[in-house]
C-alpha positions in Angstrom: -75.1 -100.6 -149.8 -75.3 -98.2 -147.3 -73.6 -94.8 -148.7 -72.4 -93.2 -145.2 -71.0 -90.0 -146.7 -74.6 -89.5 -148.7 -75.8 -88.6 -144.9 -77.2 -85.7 -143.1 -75.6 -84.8 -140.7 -72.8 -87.2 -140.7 -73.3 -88.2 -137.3 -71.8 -92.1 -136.2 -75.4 -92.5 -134.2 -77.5 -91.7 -137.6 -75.3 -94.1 -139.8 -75.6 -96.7 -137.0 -79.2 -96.8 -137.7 -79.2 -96.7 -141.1 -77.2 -100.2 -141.0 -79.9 -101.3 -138.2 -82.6 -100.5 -141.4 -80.5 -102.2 -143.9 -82.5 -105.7 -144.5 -79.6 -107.8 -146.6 -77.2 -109.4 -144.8 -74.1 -108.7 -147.0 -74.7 -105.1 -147.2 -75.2 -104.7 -144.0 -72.0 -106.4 -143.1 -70.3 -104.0 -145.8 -72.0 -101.0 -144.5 -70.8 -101.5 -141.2 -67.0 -102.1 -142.6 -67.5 -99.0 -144.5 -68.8 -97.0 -141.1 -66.0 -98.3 -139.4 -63.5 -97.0 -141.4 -65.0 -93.6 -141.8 -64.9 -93.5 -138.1 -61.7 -94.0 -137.7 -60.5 -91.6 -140.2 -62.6 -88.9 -139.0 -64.2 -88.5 -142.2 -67.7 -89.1 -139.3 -66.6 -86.7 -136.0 -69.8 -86.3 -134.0 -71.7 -89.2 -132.2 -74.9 -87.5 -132.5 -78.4 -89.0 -131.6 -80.7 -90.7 -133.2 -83.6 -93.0 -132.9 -83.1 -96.7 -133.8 -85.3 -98.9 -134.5 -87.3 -101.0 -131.9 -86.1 -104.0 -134.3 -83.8 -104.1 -136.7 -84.7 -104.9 -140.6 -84.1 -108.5 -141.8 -84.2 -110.3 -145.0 -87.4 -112.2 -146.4 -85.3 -115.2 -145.6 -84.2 -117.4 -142.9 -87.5 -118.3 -141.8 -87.8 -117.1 -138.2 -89.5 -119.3 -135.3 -89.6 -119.2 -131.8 -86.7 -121.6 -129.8 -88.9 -124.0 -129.2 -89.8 -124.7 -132.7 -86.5 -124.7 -133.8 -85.8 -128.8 -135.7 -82.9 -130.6 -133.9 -79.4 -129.9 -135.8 -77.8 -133.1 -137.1 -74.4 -133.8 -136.1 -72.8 -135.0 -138.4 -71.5 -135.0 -142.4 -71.8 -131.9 -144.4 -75.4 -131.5 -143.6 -74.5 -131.2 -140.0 -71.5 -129.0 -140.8 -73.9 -126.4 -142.7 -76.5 -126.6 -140.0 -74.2 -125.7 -137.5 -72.4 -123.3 -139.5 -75.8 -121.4 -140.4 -76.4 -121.2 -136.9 -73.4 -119.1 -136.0 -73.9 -116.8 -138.9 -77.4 -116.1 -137.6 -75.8 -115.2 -134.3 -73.7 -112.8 -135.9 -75.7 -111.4 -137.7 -77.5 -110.3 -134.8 -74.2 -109.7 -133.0 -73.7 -106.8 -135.9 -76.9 -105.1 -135.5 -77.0 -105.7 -131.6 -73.4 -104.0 -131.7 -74.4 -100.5 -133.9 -77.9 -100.7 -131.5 -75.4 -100.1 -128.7 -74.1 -97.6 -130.3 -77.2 -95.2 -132.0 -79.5 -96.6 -128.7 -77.2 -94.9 -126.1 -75.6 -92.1 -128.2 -77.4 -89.3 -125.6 -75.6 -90.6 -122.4 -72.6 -89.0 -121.8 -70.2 -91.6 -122.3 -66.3 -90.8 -123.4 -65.1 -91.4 -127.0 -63.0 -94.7 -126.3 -66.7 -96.0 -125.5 -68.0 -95.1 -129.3 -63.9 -96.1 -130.7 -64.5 -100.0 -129.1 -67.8 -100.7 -130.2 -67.4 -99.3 -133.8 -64.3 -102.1 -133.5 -66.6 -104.5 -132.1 -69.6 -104.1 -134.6 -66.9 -104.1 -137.3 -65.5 -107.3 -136.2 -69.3 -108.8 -136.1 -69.9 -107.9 -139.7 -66.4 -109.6 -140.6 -67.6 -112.6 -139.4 -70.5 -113.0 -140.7 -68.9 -112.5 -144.0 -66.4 -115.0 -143.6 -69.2 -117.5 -142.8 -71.1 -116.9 -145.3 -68.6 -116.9 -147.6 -68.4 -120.8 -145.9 -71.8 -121.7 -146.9 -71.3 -120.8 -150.3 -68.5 -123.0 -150.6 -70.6 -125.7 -149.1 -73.4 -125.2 -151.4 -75.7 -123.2 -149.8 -76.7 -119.3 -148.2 -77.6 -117.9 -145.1 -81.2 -118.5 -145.1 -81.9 -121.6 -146.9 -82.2 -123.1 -143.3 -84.6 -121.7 -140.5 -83.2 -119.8 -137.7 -84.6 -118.8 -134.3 -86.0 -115.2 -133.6 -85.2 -115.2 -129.8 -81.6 -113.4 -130.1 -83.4 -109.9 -130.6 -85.1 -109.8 -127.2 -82.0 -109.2 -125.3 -81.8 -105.8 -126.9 -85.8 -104.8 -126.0 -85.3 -106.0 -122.4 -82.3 -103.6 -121.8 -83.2 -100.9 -124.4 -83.3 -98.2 -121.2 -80.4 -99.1 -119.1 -77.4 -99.2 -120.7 -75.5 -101.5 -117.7 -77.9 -104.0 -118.1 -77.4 -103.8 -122.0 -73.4 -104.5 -121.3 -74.0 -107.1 -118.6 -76.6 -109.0 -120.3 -75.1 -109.0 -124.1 -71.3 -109.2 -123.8 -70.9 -110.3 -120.2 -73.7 -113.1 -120.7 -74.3 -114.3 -124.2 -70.8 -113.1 -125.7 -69.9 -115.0 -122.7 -71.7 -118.0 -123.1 -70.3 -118.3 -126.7 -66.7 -118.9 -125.3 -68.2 -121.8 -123.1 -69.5 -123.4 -126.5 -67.5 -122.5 -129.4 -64.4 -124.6 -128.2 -66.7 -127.6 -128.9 -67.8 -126.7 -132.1 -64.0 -126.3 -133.1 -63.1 -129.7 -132.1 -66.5 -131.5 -133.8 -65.1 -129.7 -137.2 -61.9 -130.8 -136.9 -62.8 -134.6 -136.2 -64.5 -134.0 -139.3 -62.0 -132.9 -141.3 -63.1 -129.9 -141.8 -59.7 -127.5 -140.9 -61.8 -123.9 -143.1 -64.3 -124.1 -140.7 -62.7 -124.9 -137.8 -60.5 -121.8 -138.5 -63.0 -119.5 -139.0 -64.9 -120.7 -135.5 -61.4 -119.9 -133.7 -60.7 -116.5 -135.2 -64.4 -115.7 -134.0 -63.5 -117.5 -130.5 -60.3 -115.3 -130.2 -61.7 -112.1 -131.3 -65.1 -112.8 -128.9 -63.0 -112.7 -125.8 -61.8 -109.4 -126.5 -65.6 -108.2 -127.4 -66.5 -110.2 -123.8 -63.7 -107.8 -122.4 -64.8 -104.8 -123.5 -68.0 -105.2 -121.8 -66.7 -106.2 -119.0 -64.4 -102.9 -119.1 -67.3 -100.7 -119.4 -69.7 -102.1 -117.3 -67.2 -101.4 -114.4 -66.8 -98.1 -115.6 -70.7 -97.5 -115.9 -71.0 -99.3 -112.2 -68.2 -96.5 -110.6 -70.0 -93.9 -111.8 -73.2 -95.1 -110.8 -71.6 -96.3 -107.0 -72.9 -99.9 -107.7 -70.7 -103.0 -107.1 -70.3 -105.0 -110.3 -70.7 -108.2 -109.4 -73.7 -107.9 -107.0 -75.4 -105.4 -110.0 -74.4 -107.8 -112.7 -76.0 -110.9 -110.8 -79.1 -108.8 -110.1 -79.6 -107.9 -113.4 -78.6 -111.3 -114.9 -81.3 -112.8 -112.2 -84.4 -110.5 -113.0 -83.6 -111.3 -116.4 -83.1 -114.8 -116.6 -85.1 -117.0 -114.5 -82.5 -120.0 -114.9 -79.4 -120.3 -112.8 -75.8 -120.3 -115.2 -74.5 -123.7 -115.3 -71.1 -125.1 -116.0 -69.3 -125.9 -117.6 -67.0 -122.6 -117.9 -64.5 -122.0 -120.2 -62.7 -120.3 -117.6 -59.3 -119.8 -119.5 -61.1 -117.5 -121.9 -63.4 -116.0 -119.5 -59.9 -114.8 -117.4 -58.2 -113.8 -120.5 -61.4 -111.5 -120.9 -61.0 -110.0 -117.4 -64.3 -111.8 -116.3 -64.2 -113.0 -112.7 -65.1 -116.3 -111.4 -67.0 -114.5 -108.9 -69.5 -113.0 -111.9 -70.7 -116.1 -113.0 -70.2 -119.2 -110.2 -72.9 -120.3 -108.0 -72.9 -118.2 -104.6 -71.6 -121.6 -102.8 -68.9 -122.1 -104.9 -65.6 -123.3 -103.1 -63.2 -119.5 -103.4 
């Protein structure tokens, strides 16, 4: 476990990055509950800066490969249900460290504290769900890592590691976003199942994603105003040079507009409106 009040300075950038160096998963998750709510005490009052790691440190297990190499999921039964369910925990587990790499990785710009207070809530909320799935697993008979996982997830945060608007529009407004488009499935193929725990715990992370999606949104704006770019123009420039493949329905457009994400982000240019 990560001690945050053995640290000196106490600075939130310098305890962000000693959760980015902490390798096991659950501790990691605690240590980022426990930053959290030192944060919003004010026991930790100073962002600071620091120096985070190019990657983040992970355990000995899942076995990592690349996409490409990843074996197809089953779909169905309990072996399915854990496949599936190891899968999202892998995302979020990324999602935590991606969220305190945000964080320590853009500490020296000057950015207001409501920036630091969101994505302290965000990270916090990353490390809760990983728990709770892992917590799933367990019942199921297994741990994260007994099945392999892919190692692509990472790469978002080295191709925007020096621009923090294409960090925002390429993590929250893009993947974050893309998880709304899929999740909604996944709930409905657990519930045919019969299995109502898991389906639960995919919707509280649905729910909870669309404010994460909205807070990116938010402050990509805001970084946009103040650097006099137009948001959706910037974010489809970004989104282009870094993603050779065009977005492709379908949208979960309910929870996209609940998350204050235009249609005009994330249609193709001809779209009708």
């Amino acid at each position: 476990m990560v001690k945050i009040d053995a640290m000196s300075p106490n600075s939130l950038s310098e305890a962000a990055c000693a959760i980015l160096q902490t390798a096991d998963p659950a501790a990691k998750a605690a240590a980022g509950t426990e930053l959290a709510a030192a944060w919003r005490r004010g026991d930790i009052a100073t962002v600071g800066t620091a120096h985070p790691p190019i990657r983040p440190a992970r355990p000995s297990r899942p076995e990592l490969r690349r996409p490409g190499d990843m074996p197809r999921r089953g779909t169905s039964g309990t072996r399915g249900r854990i496949a599936l369910l190891h899968a999202v925990a892998h995302i979020e587990l990324n999602a935590i460290d991606l969220a305190w790499d945000l964080i320590a990785r853009f500490a020296h710009d000057d950015l207001p504290r409501a920036f630091y207070d969101e994505w302290v809530s965000v990270a916090a909320d990353e490390g809760r769900h990983f728990t709770l799935l892992a917590a799933r697993l367990a019942e199921l008979g297994t741990t994260y890592g007994d099945l392999p996982a892919h190692d692509g997830l990472w790469q978002a945060a080295v191709d925007t590691a020096d621009d923090l608007t294409a960090r925002l529009a390429v993590v929250p407004m893009l993947l974050e976003a893309r998880g709304l488009d899929v999740t909604p499935a996944m709930v409905g193929k657990l519930l045919r199942g019969g299995d109502q725990k898991s389906s639960e715990i995919l919707q509280l992370i649905l729910d909870e994603e669309i404010s994460h999606v909205a807070i990116g949104c938010r402050w990509f704006e805001w970084s946009c105003q103040r650097l006099d770019l137009e948001p959706v123009d910037h974010w489809r420039a970004l989104i282009a040079k870094s993603f050779a493949s065009v977005l492709k329905p379908p949208f979960n457009e309910m929870a996209r507009n609940r998350a204050g994400m235009a249609a005009k982000y994330y249609q193709p240019l001809d779209a009708p409106g």
